[in-house]
PDB file as gemmi writes it, atoms N, CA and C in Angstrom:
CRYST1    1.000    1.000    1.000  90.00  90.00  90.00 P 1                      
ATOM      1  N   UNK A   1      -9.946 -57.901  -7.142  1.00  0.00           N  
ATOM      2  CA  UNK A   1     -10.922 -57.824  -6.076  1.00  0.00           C  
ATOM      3  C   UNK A   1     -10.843 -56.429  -5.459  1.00  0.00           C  
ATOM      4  N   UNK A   2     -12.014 -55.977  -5.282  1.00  0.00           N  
ATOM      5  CA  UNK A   2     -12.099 -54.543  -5.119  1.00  0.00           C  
ATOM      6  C   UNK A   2     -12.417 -54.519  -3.143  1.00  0.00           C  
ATOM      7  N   UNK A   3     -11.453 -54.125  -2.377  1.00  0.00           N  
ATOM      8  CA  UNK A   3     -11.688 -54.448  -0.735  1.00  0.00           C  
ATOM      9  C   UNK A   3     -12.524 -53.495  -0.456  1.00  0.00           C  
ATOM     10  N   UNK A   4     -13.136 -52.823   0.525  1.00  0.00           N  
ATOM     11  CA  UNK A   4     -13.765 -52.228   1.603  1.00  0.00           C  
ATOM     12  C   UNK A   4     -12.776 -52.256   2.721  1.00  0.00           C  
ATOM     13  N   UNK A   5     -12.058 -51.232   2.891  1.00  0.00           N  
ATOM     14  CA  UNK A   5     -10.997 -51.713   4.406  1.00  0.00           C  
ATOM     15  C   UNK A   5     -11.332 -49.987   5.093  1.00  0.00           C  
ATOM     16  N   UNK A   6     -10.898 -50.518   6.698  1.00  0.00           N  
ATOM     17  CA  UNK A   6     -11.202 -50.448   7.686  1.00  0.00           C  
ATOM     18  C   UNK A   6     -10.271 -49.624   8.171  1.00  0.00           C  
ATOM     19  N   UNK A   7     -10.446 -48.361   8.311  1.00  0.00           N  
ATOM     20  CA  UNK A   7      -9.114 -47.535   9.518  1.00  0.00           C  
ATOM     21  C   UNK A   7      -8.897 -48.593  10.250  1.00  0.00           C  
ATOM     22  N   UNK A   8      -9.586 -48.667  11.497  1.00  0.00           N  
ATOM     23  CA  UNK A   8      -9.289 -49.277  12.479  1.00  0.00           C  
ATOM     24  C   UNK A   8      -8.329 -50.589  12.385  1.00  0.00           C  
ATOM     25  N   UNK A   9      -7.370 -50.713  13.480  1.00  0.00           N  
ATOM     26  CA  UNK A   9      -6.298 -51.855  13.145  1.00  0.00           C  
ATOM     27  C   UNK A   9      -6.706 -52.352  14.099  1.00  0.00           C  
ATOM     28  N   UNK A  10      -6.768 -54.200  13.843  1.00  0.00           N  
ATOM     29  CA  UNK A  10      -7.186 -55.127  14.891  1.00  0.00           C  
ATOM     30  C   UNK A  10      -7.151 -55.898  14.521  1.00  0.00           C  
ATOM     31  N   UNK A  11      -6.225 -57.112  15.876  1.00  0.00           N  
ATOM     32  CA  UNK A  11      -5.356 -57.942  15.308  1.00  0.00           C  
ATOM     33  C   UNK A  11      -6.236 -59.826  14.676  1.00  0.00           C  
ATOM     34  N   UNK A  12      -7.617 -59.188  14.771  1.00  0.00           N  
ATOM     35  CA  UNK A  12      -8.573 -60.467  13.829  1.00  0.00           C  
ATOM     36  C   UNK A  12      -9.310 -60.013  12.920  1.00  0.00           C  
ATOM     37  N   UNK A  13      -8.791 -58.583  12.181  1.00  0.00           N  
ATOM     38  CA  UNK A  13      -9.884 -58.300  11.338  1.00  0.00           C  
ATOM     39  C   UNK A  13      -9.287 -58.693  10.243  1.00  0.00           C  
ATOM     40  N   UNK A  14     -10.115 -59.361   9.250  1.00  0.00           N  
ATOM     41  CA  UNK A  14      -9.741 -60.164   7.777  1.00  0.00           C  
ATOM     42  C   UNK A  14     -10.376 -59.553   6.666  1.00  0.00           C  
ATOM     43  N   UNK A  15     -10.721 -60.322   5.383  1.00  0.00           N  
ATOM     44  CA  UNK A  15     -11.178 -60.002   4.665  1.00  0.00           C  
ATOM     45  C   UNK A  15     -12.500 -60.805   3.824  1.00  0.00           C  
ATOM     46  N   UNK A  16     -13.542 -60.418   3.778  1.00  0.00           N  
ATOM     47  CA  UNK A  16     -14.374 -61.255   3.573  1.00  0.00           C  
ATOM     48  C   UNK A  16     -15.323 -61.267   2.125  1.00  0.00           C  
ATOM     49  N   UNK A  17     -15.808 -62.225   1.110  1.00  0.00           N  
ATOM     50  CA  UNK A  17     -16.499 -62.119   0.059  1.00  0.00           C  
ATOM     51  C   UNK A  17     -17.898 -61.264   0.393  1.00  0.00           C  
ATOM     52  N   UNK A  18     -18.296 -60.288  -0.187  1.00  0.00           N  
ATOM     53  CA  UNK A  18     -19.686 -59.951   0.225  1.00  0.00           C  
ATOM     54  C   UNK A  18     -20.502 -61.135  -0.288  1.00  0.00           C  
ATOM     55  N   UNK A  19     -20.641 -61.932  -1.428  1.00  0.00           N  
ATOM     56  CA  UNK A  19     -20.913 -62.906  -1.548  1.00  0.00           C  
ATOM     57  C   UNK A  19     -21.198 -64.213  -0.640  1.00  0.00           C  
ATOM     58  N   UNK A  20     -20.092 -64.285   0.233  1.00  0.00           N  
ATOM     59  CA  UNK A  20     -20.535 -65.070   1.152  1.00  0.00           C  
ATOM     60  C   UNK A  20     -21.218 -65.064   2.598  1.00  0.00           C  
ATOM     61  N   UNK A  21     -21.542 -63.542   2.256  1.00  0.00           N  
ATOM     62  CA  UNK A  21     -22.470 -63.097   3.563  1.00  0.00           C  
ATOM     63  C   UNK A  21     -23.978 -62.861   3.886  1.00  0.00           C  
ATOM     64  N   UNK A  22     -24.242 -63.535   5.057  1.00  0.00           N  
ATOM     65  CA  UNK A  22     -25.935 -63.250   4.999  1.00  0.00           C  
ATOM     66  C   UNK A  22     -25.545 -61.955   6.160  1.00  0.00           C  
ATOM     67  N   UNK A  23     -26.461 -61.150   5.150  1.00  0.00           N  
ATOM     68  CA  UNK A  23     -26.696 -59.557   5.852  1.00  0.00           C  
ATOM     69  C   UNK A  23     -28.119 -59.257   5.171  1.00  0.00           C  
ATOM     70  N   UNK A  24     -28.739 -58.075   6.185  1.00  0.00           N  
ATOM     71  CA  UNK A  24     -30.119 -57.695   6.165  1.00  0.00           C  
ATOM     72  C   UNK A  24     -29.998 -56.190   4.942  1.00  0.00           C  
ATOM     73  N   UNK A  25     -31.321 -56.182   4.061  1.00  0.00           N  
ATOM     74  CA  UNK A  25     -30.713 -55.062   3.390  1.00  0.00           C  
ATOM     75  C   UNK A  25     -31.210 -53.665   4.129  1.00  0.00           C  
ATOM     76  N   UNK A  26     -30.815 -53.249   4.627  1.00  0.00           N  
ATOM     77  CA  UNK A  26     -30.669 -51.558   4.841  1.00  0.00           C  
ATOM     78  C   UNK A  26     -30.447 -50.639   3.993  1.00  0.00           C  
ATOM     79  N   UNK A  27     -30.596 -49.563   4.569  1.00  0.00           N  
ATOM     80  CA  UNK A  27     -30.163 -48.737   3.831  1.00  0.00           C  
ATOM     81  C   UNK A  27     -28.767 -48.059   3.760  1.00  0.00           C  
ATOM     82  N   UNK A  28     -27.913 -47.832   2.916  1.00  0.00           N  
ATOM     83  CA  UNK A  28     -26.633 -48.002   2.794  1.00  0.00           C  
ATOM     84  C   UNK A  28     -25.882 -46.785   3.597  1.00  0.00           C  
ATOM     85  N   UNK A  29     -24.882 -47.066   3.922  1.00  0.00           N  
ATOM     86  CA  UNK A  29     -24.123 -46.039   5.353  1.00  0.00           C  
ATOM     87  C   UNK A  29     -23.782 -45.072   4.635  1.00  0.00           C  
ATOM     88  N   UNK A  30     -24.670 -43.678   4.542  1.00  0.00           N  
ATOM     89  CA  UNK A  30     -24.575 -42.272   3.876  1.00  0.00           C  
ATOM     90  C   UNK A  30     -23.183 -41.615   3.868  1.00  0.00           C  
ATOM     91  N   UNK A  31     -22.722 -41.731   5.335  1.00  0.00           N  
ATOM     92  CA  UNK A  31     -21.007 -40.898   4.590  1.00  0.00           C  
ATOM     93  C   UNK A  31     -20.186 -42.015   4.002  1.00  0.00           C  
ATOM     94  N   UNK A  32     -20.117 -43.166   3.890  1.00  0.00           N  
ATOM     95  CA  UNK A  32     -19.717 -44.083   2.771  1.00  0.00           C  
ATOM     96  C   UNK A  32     -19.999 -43.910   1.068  1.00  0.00           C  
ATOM     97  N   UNK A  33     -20.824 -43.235   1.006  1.00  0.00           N  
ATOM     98  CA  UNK A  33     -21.589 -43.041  -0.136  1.00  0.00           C  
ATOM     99  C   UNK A  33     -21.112 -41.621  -1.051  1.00  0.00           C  
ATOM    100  N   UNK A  34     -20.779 -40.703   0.550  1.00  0.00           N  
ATOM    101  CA  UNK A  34     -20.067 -39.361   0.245  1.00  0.00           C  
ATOM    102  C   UNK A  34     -18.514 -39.471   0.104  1.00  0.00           C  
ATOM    103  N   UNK A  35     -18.191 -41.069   0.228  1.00  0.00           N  
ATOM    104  CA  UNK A  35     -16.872 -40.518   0.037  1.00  0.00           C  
ATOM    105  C   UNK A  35     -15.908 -40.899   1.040  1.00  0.00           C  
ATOM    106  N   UNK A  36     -16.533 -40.886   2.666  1.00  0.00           N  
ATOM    107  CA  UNK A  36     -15.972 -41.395   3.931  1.00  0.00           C  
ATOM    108  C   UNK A  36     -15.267 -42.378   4.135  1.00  0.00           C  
ATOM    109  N   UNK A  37     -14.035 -42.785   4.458  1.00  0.00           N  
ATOM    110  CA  UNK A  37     -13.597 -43.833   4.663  1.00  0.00           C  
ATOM    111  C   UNK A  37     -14.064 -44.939   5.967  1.00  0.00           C  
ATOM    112  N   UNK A  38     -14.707 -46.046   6.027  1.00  0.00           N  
ATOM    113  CA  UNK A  38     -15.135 -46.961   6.876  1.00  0.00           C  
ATOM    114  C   UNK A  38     -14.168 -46.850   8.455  1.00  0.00           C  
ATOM    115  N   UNK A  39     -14.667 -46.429   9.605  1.00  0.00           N  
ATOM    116  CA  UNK A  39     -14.146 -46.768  10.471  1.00  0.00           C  
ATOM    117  C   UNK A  39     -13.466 -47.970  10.754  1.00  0.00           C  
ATOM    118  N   UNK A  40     -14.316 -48.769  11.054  1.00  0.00           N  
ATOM    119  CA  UNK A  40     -14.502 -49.843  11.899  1.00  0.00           C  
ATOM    120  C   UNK A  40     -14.978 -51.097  10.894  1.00  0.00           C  
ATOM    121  N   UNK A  41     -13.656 -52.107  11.109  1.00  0.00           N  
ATOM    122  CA  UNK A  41     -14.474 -53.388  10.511  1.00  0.00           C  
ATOM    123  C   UNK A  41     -16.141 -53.804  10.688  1.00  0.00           C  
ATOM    124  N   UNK A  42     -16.848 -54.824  10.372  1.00  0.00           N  
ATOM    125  CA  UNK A  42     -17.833 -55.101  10.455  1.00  0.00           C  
ATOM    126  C   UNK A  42     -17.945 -56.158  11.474  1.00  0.00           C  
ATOM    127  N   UNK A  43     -19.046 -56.895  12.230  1.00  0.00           N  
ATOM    128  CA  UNK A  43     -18.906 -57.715  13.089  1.00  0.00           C  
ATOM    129  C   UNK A  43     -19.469 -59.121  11.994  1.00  0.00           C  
ATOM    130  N   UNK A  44     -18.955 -59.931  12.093  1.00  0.00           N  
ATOM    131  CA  UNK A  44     -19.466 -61.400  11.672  1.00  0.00           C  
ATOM    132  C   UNK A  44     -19.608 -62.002  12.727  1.00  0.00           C  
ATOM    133  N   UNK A  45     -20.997 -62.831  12.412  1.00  0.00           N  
ATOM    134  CA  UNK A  45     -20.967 -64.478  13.015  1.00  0.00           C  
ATOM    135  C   UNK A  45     -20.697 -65.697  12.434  1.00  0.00           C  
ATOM    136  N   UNK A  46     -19.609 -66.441  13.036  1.00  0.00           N  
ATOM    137  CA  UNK A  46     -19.539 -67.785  11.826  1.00  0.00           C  
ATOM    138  C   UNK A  46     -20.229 -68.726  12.737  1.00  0.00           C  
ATOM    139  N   UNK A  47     -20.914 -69.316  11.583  1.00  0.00           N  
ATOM    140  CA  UNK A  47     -21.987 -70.400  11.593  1.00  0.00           C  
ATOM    141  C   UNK A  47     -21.832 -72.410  11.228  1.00  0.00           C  
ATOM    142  N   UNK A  48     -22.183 -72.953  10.988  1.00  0.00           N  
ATOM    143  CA  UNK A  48     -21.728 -74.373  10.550  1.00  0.00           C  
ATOM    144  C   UNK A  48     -22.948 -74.619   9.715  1.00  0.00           C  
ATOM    145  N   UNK A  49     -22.367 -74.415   8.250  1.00  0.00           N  
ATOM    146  CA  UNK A  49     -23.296 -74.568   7.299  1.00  0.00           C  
ATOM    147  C   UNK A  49     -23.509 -76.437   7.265  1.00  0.00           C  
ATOM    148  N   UNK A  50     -25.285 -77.006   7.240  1.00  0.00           N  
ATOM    149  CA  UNK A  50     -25.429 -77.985   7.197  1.00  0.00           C  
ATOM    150  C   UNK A  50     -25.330 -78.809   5.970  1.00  0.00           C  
ATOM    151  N   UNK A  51     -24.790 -79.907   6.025  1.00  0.00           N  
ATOM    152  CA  UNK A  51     -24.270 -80.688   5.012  1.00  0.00           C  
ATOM    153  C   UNK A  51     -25.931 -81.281   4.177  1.00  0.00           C  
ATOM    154  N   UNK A  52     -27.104 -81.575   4.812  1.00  0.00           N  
ATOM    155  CA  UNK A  52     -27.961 -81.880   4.874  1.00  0.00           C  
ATOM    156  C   UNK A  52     -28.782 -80.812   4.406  1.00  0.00           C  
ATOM    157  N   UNK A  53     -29.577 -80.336   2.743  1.00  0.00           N  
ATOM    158  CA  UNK A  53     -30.117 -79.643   2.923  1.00  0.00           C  
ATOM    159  C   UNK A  53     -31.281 -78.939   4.087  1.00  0.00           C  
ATOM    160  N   UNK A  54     -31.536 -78.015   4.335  1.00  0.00           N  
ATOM    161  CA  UNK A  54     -32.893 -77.850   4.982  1.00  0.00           C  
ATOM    162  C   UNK A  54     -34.088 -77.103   4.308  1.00  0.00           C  
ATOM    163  N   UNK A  55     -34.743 -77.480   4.693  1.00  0.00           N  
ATOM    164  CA  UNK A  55     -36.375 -76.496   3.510  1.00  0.00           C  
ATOM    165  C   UNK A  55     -36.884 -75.518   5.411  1.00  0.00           C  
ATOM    166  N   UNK A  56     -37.271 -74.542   4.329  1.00  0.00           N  
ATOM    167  CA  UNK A  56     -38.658 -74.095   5.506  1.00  0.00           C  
ATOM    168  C   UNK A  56     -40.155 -74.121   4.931  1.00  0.00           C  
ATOM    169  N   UNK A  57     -40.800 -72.820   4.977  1.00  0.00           N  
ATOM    170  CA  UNK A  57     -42.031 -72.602   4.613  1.00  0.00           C  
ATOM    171  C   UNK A  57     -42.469 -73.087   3.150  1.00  0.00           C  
ATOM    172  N   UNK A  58     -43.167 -74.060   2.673  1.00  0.00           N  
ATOM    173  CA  UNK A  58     -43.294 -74.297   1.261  1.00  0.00           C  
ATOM    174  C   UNK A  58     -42.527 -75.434   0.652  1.00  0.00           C  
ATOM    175  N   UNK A  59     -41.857 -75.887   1.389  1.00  0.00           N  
ATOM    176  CA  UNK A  59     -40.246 -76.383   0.994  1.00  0.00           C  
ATOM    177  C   UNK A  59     -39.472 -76.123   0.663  1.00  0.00           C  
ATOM    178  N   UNK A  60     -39.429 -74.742   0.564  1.00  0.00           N  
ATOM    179  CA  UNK A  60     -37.834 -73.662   0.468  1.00  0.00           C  
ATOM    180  C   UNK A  60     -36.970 -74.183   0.862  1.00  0.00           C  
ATOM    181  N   UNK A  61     -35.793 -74.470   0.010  1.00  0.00           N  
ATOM    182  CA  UNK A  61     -34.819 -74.812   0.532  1.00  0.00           C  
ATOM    183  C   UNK A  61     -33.766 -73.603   0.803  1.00  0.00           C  
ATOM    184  N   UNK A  62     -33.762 -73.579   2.386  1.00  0.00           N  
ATOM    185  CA  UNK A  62     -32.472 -72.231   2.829  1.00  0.00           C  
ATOM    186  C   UNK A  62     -31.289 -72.134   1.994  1.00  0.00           C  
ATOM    187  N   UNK A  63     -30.805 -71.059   1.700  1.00  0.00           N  
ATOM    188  CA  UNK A  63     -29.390 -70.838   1.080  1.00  0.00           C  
ATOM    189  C   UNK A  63     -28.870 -70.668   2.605  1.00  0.00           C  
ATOM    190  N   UNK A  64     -28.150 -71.434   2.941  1.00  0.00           N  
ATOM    191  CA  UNK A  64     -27.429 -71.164   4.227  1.00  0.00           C  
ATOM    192  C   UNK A  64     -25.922 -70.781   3.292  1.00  0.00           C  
ATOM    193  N   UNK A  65     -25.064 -69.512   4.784  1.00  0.00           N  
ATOM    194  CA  UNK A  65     -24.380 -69.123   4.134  1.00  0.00           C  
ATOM    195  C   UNK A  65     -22.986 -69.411   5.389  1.00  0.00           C  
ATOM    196  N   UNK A  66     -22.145 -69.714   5.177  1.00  0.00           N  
ATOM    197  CA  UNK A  66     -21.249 -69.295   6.320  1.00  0.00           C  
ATOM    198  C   UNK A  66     -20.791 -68.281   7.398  1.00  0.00           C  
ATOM    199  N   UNK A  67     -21.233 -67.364   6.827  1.00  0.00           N  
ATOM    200  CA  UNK A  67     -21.012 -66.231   7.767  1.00  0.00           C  
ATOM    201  C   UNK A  67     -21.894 -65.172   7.665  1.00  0.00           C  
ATOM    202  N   UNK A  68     -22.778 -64.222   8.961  1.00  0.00           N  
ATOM    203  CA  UNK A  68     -23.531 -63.377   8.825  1.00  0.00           C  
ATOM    204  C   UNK A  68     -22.648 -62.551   9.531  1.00  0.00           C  
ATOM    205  N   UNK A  69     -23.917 -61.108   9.114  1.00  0.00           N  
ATOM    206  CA  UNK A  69     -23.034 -59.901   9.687  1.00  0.00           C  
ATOM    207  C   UNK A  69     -24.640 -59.623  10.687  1.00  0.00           C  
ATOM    208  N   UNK A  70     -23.293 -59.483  12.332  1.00  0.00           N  
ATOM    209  CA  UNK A  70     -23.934 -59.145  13.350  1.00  0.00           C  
ATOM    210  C   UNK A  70     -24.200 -57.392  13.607  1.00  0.00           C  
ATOM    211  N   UNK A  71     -23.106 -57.208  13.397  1.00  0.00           N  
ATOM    212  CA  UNK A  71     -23.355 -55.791  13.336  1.00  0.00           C  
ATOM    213  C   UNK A  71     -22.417 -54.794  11.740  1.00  0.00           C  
ATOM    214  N   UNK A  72     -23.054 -54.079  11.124  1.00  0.00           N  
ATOM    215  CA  UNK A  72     -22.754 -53.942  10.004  1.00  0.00           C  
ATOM    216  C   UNK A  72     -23.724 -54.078   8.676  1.00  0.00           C  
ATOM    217  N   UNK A  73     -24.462 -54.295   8.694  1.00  0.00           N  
ATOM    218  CA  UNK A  73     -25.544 -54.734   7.497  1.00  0.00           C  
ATOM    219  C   UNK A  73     -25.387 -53.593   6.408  1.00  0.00           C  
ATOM    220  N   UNK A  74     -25.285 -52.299   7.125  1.00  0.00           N  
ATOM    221  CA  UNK A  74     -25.401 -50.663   6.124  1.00  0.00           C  
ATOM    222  C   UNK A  74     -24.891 -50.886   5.353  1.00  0.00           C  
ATOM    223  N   UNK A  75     -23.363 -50.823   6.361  1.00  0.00           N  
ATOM    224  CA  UNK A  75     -21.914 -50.719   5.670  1.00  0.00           C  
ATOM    225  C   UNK A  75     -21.715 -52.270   4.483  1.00  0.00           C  
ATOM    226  N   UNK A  76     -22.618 -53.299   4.694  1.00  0.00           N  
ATOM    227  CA  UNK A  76     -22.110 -53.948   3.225  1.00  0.00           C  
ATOM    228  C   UNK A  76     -22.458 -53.495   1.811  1.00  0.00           C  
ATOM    229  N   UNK A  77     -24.144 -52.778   2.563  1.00  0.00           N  
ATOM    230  CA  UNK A  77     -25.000 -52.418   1.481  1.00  0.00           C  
ATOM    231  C   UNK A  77     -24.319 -51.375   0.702  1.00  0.00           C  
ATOM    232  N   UNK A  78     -23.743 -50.466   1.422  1.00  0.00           N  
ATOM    233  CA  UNK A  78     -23.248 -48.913   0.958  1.00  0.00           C  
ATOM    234  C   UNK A  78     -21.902 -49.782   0.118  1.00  0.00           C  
ATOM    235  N   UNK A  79     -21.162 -50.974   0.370  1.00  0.00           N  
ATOM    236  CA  UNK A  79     -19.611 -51.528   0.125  1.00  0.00           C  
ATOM    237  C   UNK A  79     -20.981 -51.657  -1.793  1.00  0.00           C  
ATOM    238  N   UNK A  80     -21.559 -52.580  -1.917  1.00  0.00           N  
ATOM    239  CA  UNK A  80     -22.174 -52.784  -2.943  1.00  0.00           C  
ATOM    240  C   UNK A  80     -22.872 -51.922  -3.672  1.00  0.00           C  
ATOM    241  N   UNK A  81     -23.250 -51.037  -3.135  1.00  0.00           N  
ATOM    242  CA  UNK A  81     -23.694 -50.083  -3.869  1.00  0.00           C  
ATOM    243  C   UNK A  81     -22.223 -49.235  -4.757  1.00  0.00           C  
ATOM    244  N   UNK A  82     -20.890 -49.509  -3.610  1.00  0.00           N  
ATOM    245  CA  UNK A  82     -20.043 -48.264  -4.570  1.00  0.00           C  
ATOM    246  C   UNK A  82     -19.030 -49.472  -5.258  1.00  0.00           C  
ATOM    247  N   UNK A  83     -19.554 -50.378  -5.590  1.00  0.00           N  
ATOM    248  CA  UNK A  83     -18.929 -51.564  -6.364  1.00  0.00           C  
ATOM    249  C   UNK A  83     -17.720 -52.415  -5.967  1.00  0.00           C  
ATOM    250  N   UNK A  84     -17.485 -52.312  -4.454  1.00  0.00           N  
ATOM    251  CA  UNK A  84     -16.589 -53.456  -3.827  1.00  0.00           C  
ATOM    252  C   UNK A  84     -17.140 -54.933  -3.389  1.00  0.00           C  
ATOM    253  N   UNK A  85     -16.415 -55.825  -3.547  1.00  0.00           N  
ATOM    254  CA  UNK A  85     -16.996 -56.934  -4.138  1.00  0.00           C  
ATOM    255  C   UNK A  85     -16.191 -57.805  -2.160  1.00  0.00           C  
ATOM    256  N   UNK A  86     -15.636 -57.304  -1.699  1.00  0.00           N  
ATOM    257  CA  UNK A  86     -15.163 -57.844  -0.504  1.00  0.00           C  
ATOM    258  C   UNK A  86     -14.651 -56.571   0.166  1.00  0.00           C  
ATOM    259  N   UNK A  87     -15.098 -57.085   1.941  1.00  0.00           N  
ATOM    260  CA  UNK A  87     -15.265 -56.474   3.047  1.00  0.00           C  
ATOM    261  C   UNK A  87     -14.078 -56.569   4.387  1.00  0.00           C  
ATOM    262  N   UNK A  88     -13.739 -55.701   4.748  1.00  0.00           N  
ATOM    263  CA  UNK A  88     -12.889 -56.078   5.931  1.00  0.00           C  
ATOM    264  C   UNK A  88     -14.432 -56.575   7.813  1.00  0.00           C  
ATOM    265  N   UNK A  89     -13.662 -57.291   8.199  1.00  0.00           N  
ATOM    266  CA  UNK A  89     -14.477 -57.867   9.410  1.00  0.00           C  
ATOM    267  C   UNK A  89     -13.999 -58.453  10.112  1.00  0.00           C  
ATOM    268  N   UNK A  90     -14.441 -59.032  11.143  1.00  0.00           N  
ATOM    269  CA  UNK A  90     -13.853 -59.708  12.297  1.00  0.00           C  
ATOM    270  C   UNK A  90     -15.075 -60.376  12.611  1.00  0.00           C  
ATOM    271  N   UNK A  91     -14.291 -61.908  12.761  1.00  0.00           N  
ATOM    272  CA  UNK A  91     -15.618 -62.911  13.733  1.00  0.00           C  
ATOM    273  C   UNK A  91     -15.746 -62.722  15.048  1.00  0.00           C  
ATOM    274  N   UNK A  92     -16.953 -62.684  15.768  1.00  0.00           N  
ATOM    275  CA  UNK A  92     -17.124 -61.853  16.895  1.00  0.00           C  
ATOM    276  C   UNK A  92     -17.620 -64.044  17.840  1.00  0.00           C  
ATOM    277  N   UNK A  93     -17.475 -63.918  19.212  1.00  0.00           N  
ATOM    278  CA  UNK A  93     -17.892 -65.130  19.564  1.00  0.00           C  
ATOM    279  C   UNK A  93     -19.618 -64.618  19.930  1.00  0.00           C  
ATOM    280  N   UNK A  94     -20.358 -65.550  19.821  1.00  0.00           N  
ATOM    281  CA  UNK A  94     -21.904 -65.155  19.773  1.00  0.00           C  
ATOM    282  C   UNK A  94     -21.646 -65.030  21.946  1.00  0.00           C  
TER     283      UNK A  94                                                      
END                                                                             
C-alpha cells in the first residue's frame, strides 16, 4: 500500500483507503505534483452508511461511502494522480 502522509503530527490523524472516500474531483494540489511533501492531513467526515439501499433521480441507486473529505478534495486527487492508493486524515466532528 502506497500512503500519502502528512508532516504535520496529530494525535487523530490515521490512515485512510482513497477507495473508500467520497471526495469532489478538483483539480489536483500543484506542489504535490512537483514533488512537495503534503502538509497537513486531510479533513474527513464519518457518516452511517444505510443498511437499506437508497435510489435518487431515475432510481439511481447511491454508492454511499463511509467517509467524505470535508476539506481536502485536491490533495486526494493530486494522492491519485501520483499513484498512492491511501491517505493520511483525521475525522473532524461536523
Amino acid at each position: 500500500m502506497k500512503i500519502l502522509k502528512a508532516k504535520t503530527l496529530h494525535p487523530k490523524k490515521q490512515i485512510f483507503q482513497i477507495k473508500d472516500l467520497a471526495y469532489m474531483n478538483k483539480r489536483p494540489w500543484p506542489s504535490l505534483l512537483t514533488g512537495e511533501e503534503m502538509n497537513d492531513p486531510i479533513e474527513i467526515i464519518q457518516h452511517t452508511v444505510s443498511k437499506t439501499p437508497r435510489k435518487g433521480a431515475n432510481g439511481t441507486i447511491y454508492k454511499e461511502k463511509k467517509y467524505s473529505v470535508f476539506k481536502g478534495s485536491s490533495r486526494v486527487n493530486a494522492a491519485i494522480q501520483l499513484g498512492y492508493d491511501a491517505i493520511e486524515g483525521i475525522i473532524i466532528d461536523e
